[in-house]
C-alpha positions in Angstrom: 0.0 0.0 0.0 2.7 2.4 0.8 4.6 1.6 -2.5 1.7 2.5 -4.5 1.2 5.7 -2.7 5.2 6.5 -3.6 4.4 5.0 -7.4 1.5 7.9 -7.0 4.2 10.6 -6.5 3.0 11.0 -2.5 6.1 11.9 0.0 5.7 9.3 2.5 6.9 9.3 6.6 7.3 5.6 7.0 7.5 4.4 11.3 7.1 0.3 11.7 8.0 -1.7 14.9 10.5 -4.3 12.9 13.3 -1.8 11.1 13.1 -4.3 7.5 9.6 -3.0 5.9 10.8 1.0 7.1 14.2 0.2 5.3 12.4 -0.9 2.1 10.1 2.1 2.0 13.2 4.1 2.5 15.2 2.5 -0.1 11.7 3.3 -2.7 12.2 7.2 -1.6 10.2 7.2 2.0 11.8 9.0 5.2 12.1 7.2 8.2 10.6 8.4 11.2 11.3 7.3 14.9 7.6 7.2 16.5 4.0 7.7 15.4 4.4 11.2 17.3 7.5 11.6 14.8 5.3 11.0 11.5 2.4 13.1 13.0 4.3 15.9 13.5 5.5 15.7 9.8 2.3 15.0 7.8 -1.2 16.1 7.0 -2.6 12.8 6.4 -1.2 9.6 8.5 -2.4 6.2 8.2 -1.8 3.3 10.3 -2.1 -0.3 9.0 -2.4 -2.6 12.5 -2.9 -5.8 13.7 -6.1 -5.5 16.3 -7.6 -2.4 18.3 -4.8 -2.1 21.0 -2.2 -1.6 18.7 -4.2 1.3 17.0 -5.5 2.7 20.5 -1.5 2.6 21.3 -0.2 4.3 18.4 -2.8 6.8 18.5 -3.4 7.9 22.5 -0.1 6.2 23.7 3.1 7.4 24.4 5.0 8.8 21.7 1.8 8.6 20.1 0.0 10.5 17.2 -1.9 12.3 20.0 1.6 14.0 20.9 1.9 16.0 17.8 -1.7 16.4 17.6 -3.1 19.7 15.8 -5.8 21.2 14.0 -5.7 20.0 10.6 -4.2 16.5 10.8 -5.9 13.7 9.6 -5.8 10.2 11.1 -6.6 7.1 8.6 -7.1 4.0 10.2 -7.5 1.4 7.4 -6.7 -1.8 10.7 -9.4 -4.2 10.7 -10.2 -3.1 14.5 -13.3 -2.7 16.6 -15.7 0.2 15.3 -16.1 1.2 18.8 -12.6 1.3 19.9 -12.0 3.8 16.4 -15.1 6.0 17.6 -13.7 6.0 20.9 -9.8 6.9 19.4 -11.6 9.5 16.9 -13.1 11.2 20.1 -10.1 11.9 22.0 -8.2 13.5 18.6 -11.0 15.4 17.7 -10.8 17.5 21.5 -7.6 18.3 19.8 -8.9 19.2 16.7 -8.2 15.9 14.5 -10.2 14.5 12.3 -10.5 10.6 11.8 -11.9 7.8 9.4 -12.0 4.2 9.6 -11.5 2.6 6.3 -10.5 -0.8 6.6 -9.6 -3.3 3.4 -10.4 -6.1 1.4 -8.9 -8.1 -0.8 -5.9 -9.7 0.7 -2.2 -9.1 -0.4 -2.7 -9.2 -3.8 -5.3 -6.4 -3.9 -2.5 -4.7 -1.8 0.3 -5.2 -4.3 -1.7 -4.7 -7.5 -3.7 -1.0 -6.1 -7.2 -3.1 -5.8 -8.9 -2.9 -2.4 -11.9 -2.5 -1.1 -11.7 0.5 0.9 -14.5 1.1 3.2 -14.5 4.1 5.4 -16.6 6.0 7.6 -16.3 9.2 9.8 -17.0 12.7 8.0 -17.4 13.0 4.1 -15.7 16.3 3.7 -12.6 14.3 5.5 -13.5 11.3 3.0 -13.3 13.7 0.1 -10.2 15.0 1.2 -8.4 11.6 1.3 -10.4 10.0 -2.0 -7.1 10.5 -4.2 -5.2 9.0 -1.5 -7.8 6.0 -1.6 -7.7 6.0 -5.3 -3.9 5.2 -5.4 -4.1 2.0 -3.2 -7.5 0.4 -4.0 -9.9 0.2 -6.5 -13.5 0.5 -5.2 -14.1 3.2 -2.4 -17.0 3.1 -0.6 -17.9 6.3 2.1 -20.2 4.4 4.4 -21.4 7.2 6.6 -20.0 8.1 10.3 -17.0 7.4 11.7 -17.2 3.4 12.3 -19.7 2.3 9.7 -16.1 1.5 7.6 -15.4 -0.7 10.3 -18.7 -2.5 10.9 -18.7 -3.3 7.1 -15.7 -4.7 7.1 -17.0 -7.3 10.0 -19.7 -7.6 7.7 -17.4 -8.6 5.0 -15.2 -10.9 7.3 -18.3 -12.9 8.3 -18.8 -13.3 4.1 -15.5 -14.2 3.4 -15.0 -16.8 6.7 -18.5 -19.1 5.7 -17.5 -18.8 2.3 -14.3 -20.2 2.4 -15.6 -22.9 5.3 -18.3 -23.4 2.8 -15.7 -24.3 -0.1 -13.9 -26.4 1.9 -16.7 -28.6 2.7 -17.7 -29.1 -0.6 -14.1 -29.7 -2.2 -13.3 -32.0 0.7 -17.1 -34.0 0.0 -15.9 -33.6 -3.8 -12.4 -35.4 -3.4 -13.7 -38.0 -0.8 -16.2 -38.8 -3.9 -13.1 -39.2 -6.1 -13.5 -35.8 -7.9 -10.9 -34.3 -9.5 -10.2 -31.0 -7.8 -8.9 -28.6 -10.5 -12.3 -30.1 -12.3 -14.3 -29.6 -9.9 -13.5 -25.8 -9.3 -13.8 -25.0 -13.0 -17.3 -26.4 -12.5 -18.1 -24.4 -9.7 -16.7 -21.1 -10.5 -19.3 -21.5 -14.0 -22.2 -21.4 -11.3 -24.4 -19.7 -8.9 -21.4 -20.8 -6.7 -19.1 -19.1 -7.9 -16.9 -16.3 -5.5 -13.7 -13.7 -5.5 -13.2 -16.6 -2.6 -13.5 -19.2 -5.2 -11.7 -17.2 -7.9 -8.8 -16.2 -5.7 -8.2 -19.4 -3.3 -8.7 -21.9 -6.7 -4.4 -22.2 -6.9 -4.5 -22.8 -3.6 -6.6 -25.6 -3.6 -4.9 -27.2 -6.4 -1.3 -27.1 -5.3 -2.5 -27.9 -1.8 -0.4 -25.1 -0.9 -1.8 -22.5 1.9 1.0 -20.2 1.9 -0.6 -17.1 3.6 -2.6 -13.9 1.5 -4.5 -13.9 4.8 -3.3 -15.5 7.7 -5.9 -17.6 9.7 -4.6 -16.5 13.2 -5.5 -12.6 11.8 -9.1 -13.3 10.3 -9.7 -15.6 13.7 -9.0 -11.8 15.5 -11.4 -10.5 13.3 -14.1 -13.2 13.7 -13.8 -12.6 17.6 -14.6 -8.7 16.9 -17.9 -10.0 15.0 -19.0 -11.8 17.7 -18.3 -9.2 20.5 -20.3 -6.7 18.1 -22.7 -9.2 17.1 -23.7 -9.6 21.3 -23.1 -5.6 21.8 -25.9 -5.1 18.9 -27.5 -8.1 19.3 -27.2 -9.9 16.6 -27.4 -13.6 17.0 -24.6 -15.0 14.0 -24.9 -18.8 14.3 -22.8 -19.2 11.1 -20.0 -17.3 12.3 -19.6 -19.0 15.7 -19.3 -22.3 13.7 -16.7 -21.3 11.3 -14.6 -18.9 14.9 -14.8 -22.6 16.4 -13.6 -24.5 13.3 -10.3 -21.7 13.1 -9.5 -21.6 16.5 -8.9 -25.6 16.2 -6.5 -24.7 13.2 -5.1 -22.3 15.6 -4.7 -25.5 18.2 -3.1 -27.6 15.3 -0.6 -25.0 14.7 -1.6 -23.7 11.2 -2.9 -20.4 12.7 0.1 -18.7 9.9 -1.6 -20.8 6.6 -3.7 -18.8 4.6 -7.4 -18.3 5.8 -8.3 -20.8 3.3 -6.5 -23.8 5.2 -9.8 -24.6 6.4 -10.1 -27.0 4.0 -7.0 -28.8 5.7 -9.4 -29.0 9.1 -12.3 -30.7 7.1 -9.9 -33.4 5.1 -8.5 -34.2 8.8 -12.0 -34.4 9.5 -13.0 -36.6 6.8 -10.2 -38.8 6.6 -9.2 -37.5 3.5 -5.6 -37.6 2.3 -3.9 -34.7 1.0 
């Protein structure tokens, strides 16, 4: 994401807690900062990309955080896959200093990263949104404004809870499929001509294949974001009997060790399952 926003002629402020991604940025044209309060105090727009809400909550209100070198003017982009109340809580305390936030959190995995094609969701407030578009525009390819600050993040869950039964859904049927004595690569060609037919489908097909999960999406990440579905699913209460199934089924990857395989090693659960050899 950053590389396409250098390929889009943006000076970039690059801060990261392991040294090898900022010395990459740097060596693409990016200057190195020492702290979030170090970046904030040199841009107009900062992002953060983070694991899970306390990470975000840290690099925003912590210390040495982006609250430090807070001002009027700045303009905080959380595109993390966090909690939507922990970034309405986060976009509270900036804006008593007068910052303005969105959440716009992404889909599309790594390669929608690399090739400029995310999903960008964001919420918070739309002359902000317009503001940041061309930013958007050099990293993904459809950006939605979803309304107030939040409403980015609760669509992403939405989307998580899509993508999660999806992919448990395709492993159930390619795992019934091979037991039967399908041929795989067969079988998905069949599929994808149909009604079910995915982006899941689409982009997990090599995968299933080469019986190869190296991670786009790593299990262990989309298992933190399943947990933030279900605390906002009880908060709003929303009962999400699908998605319980599917937090269950990953958290026993997690057990087995294969919480760093792509999301789509679910299928390796369901073989074990079935007895089928991979």
């Amino acid at each position: 994401m950053a590389k396409n926003l250098i390929k889009a002629g943006y000076p970039l402020v690059v801060h990261n807690r392991s040294r090898a991604a900022v010395d990459d940025l740097v060596g693409a044209g990016a200057k190195s900062a020492t702290s979030p309060r170090e970046v904030a105090r040199q841009c107009d727009v900062l992002i953060t990309m983070l694991p899970n809400s306390p990470d975000v909550e840290l690099v925003a209100l912590g210390k040495d955080g982006v609250i430090e070198s807070a001002r009027p003017g700045l303009i905080l982009v959380d595109m993390s896959t966090i909690s939507p109340i922990v970034s309405q809580k986060i976009g509270k305390a900036l804006e008593a200093k007068g910052v303005k936030m969105l959440d716009a959190p992404v889909s599309g995995g790594e390669k929608g990263a690399i090739e400029g094609t995310l999903s960008i969701m964001a919420g918070g407030d739309k002359a902000v949104f317009d503001t940041v578009l061309p930013i958007f525009q050099a990293m993904g390819k459809t950006i939605t404004y979803l309304g107030p600050l939040g409403f980015g993040g609760f669509t992403k869950l939405a989307n998580q809870i899509i993508v999660a039964v999806n992919l448990t859904a395709l492993a159930e049927a390619l795992t019934l499929a091979k037991k039967a004595g399908l041929d795989r690569e067969l079988t998905l060609k069949a599929l994808a001509g149909g009604l079910a037919g995915s982006k899941c489908l689409d982009q997990k097909a090599p995968n299933y294949i080469a019986n190869s999960y190296k991670p786009g999406f790593k299990i262990d990440l989309h298992f933190k974001d399943l947990g933030l579905i279900m605390e906002s699913a009880h908060a709003l209460g929303v009962p999400v009997p699908a998605t319980a199934v599917v937090q269950e089924l990953f958290n026993a990857l997690r057990v087995k060790g294969r919480g760093g395989l792509d999301h789509s090693a679910v299928i390796t659960l369901l073989e074990d399952l079935a007895g089928v050899s991979a």
